[in-house]
Structures are given as structure tokens and as C-alpha cells.
Residue frames as qw, qx, qy, qz and C-alpha x, y, z in Angstrom:
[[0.577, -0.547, -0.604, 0.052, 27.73, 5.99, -13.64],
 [0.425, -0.444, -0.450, 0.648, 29.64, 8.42, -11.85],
 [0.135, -0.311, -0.357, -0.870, 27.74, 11.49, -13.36],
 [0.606, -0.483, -0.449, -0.444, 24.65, 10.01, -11.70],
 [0.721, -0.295, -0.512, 0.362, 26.45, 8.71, -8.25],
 [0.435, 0.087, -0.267, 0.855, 28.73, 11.63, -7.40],
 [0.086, -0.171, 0.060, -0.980, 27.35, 14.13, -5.25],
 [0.434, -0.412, -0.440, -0.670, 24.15, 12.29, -4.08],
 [0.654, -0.723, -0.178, -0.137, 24.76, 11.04, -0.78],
 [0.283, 0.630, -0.366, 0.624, 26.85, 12.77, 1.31],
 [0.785, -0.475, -0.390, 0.076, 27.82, 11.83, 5.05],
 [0.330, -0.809, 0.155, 0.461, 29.22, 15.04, 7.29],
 [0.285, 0.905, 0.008, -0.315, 29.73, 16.54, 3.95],
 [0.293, -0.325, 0.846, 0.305, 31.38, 13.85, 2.40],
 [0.786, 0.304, -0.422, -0.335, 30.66, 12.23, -1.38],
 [0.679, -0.434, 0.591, 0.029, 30.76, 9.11, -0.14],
 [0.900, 0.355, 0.244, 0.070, 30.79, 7.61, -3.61],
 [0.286, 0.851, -0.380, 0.222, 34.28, 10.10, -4.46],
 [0.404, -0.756, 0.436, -0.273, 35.77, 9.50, -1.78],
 [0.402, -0.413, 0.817, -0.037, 35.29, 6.07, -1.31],
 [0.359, 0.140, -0.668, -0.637, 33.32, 4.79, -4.30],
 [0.064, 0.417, 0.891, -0.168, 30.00, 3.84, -2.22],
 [0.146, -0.020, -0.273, -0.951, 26.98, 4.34, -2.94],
 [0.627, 0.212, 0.385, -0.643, 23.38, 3.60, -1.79],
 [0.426, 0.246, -0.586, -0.643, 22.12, 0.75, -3.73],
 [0.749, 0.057, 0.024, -0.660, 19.19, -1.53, -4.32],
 [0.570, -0.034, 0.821, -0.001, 18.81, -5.78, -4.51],
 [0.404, 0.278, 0.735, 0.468, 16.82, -5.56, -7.69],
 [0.058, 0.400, 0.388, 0.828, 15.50, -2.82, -10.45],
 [0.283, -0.551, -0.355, -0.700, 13.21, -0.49, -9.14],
 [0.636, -0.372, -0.620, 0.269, 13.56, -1.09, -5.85],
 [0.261, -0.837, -0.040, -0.479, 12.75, 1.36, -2.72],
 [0.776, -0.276, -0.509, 0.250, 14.42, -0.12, -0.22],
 [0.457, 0.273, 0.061, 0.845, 16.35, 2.96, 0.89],
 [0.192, -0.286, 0.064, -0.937, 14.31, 5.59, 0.74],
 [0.626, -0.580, -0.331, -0.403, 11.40, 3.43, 2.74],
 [0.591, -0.151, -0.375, 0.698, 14.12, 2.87, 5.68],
 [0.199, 0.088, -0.191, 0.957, 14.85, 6.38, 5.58],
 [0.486, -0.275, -0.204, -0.804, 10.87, 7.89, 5.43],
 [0.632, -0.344, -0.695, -0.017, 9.39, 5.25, 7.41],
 [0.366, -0.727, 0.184, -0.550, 8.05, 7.33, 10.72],
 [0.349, 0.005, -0.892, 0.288, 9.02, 5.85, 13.52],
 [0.391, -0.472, -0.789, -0.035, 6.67, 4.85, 16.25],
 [0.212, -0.756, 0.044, -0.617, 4.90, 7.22, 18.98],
 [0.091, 0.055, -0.705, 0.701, 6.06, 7.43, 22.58],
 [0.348, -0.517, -0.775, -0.103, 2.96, 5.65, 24.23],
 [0.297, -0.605, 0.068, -0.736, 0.91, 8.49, 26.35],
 [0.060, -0.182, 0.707, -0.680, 0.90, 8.34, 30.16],
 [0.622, -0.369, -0.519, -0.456, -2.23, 6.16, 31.12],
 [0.073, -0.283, 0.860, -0.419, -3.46, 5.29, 34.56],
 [0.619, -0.192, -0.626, -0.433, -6.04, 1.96, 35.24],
 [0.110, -0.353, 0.552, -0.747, -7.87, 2.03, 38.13],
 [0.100, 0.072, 0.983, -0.137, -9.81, -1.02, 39.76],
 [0.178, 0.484, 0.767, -0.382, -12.93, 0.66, 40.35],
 [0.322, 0.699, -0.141, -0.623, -13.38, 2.78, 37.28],
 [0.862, 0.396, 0.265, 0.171, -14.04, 1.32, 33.33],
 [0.574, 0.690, -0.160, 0.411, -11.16, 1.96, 30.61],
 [0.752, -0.206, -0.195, 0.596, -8.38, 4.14, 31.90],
 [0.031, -0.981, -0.093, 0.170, -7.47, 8.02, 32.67],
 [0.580, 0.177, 0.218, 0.765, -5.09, 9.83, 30.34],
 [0.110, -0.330, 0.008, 0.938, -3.95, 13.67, 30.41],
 [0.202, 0.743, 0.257, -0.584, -6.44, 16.24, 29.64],
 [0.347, 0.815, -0.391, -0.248, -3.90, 17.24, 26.67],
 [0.942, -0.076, 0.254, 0.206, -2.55, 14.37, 24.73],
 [0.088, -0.819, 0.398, 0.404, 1.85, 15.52, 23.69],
 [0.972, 0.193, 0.137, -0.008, 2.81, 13.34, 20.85],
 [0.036, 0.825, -0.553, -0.111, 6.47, 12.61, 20.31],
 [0.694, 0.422, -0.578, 0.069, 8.84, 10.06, 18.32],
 [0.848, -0.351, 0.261, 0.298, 10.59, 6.98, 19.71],
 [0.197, -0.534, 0.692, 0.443, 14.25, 6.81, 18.69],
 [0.912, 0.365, 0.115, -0.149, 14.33, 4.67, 15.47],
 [0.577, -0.251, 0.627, 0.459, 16.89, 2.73, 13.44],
 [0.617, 0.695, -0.096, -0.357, 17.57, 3.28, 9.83],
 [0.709, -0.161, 0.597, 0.340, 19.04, 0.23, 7.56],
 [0.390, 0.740, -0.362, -0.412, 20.75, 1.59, 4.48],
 [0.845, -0.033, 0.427, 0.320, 22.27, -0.68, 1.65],
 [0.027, 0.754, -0.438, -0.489, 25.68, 0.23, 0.12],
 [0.944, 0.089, 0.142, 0.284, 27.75, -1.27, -2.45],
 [0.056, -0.757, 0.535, 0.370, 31.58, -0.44, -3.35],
 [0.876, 0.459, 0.123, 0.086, 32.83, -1.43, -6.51],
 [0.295, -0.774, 0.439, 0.349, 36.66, -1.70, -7.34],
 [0.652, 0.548, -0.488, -0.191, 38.82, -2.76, -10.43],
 [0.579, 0.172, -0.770, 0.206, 40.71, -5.48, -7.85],
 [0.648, -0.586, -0.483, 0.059, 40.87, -6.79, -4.52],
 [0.356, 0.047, -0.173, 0.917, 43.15, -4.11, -3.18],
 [0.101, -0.271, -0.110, -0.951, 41.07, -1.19, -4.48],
 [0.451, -0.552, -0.439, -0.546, 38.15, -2.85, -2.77],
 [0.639, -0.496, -0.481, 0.338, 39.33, -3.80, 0.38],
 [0.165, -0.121, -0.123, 0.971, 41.15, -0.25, 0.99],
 [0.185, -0.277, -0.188, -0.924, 37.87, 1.33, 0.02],
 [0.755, -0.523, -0.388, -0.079, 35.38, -1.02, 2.23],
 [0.606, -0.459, -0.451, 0.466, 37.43, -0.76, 4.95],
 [0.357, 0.082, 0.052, 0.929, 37.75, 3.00, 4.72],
 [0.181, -0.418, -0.406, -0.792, 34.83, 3.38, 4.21],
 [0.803, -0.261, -0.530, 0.073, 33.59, 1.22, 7.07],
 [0.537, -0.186, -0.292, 0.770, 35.95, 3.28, 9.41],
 [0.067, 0.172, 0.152, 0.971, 34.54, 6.61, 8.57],
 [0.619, -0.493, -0.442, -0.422, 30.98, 5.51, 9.00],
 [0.683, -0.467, -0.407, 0.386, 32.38, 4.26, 12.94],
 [0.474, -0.295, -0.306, 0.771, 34.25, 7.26, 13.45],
 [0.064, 0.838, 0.494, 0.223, 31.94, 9.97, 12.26],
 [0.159, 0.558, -0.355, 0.733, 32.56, 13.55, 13.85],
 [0.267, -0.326, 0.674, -0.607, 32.78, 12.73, 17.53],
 [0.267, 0.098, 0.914, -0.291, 30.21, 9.74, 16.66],
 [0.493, 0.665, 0.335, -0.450, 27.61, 11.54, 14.96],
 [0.342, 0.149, 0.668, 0.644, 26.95, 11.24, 11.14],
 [0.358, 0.622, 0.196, -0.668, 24.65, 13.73, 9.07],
 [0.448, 0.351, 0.768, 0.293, 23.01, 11.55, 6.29],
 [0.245, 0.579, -0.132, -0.766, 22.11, 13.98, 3.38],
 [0.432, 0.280, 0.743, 0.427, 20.48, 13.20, 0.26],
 [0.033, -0.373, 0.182, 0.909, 21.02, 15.87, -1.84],
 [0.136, -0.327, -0.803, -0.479, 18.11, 14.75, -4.90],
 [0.293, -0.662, -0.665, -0.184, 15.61, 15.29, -2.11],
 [0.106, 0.628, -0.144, 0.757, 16.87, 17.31, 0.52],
 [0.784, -0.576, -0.071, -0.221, 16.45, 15.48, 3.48],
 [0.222, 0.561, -0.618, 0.504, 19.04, 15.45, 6.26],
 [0.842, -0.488, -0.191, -0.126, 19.31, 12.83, 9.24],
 [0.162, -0.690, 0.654, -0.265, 21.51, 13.34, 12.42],
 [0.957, -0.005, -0.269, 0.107, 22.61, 9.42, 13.06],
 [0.154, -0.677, 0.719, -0.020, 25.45, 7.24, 14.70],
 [0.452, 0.298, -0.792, -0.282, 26.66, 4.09, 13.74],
 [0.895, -0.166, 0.103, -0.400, 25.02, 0.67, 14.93],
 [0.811, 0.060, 0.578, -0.066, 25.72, -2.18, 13.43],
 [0.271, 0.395, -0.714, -0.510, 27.15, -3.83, 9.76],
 [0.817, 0.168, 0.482, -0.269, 23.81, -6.71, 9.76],
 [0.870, 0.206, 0.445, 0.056, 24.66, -8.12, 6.21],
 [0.101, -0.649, 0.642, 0.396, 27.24, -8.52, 3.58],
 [0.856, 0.356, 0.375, 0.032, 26.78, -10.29, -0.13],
 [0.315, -0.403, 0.692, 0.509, 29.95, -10.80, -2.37],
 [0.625, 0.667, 0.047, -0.402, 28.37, -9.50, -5.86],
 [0.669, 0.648, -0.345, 0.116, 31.62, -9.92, -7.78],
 [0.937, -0.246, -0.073, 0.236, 34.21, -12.96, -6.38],
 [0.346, -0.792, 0.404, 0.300, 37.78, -12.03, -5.30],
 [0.512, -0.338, 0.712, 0.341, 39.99, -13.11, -7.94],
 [0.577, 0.307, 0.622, 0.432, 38.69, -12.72, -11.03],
 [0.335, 0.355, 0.214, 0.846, 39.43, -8.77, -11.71],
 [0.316, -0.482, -0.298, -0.761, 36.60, -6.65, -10.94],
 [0.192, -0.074, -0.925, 0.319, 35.27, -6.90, -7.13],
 [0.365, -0.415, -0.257, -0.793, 31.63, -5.88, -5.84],
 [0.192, -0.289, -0.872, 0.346, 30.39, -6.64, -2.63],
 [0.286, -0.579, -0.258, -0.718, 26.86, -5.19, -1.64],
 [0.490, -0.248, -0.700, 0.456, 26.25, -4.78, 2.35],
 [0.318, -0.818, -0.428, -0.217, 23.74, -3.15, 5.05],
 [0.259, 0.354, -0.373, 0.817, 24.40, -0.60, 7.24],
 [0.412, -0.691, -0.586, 0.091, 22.33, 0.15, 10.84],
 [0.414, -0.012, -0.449, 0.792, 21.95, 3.25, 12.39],
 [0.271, -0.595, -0.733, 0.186, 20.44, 4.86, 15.12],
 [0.102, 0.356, 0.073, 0.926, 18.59, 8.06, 15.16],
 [0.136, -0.429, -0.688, 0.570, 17.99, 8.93, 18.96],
 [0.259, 0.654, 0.463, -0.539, 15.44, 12.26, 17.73],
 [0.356, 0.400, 0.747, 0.395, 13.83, 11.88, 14.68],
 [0.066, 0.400, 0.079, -0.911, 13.13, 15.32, 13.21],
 [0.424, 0.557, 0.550, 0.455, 11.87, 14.51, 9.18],
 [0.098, 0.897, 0.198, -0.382, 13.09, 17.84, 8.21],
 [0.734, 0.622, 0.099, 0.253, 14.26, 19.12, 5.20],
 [0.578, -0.461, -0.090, 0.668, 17.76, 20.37, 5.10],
 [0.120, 0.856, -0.015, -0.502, 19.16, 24.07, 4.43],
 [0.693, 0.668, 0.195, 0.190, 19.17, 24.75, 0.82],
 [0.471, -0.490, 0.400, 0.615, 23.11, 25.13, -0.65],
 [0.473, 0.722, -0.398, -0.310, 24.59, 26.32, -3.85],
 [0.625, -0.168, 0.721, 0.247, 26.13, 22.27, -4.38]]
């Protein structure tokens, strides 16, 4: 698995799966869940309008400017560990890194496609215990929120990785 993991998403030029053995991952086979978060446009900033009593409809600029709202992106991780040690030290590590970013800011990369998003942390909305404490193996799978005040969708600058 880590052939396929290592090196695909990277967070301020961090493997997060090296590092801390996370990794983007799905509720069930074939799932998109992920990459429609991440691609999903966010909404337009509504256009200056004014509605006047004595006139029908309403009067909008000459020239209409379109531009993004902020938007939120929910990512699911999971960390796997051989015990409860290895997982808690890596969830919470991980979990800490994601909060302290570089001054706040994170730069989501997914290196398969080549899309880069400037982000800061939100929010930890949800948290399922895949594999129970106490019987060897632990897995927990859990959401991440965060907020990305100017949406660019642009590809990032091609590296030798």
C-alpha cells in the first residue's frame, strides 16, 4: 500500500502518509468523495443590483465582474497503526500539524493531478473507529474542514518529485 500512498498528498510539502501514515480515504469502493469536495466550484459573489419602486425588474452594472465566494473543503483521512500508541502519536500529530500549518496556512497538493489549494484549518466534523482499541491493529477514519478564503482552481508548478 505504501508504493501507492506515499507521495500523493502532500500538505506544505509534507507526505502526509510518511510522515504520519495518513492518507485521503474513501467510505466505500469507488468512491469520489474527495476529489468532489475538492473540484466542486464554489458559489458566485451575487452582482450589485438596485430595485426601484417605480421601475419593473431591477438595474445591474453595465459590465457584469464575476468572482468566487470563499468555500469550505471536507476531506476524509484515515491513519492506520500496528497499536494504540502508534495510532494515537500519529492522529494526534497529525491533527497538530494540520492546526498549526505555516503561520496557519496549509497548501493542499495532489500530486496524481496537480492541483494545489491554499487552505487553513476549520474544524475536525467526524470521527469513525474502523479498527477497536485493543485488539492489535488500530484504524480510525475521520473528516477534516477547511476553509479556502480565494478559490483559484489552478494547477500547480510542475516539479521533478
Amino acid at each position: 500500500m505504501e508504493e501507492v500512498l506515499a507521495g500523493l498528498f502532500l500538505i506544505n510539502g509534507t507526505d502526509i502518509y510518511t510522515q504520519y501514515g495518513a492518507f485521503l480515504a474513501e467510505e466505500k469502493e469507488d468512491g469520489n468523495v474527495n476529489y468532489d469536495s475538492l473540484l466542486q466550484f464554489p458559489d458566485l459573489k451575487e452582482q450589485p443590483k438596485v430595485s426601484l419602486q417605480d421601475e419593473d425588474g431591477e438595474r445591474t452594472p453595465d459590465m457584469v465582474f464575476q468572482a468566487y465566494e470563499a468555500r469550505n473543503i471536507t476531506l476524509q483521512f484515515a491513519i492506520a497503526a500496528p497499536d494504540a500508541r502508534a495510532f494515537l502519536t500519529r492522529y494526534f500529530a497529525f491533527m497538530r500539524f494540520l492546526k498549526e500549518g505555516d503561520d496557519g496556512w496549509l497548501t493542499l497538493r495532489l500530486t496524481d493531478v496537480g492541483l494545489q489549494f491554499r487552505v487553513y484549518l476549520v474544524s475536525s466534523p467526524g470521527y469513525s473507529q474502523l479498527v477497536p482499541f485493543g485488539r492489535g491493529e488500530v484504524a480510525a477514519l475521520f473528516s477534516v474542514k477547511f476553509h479556502e478564503p480565494q478559490p483559484t482552481f489552478e494547477l500547480a508548478a510542475q516539479t521533478d518529485e
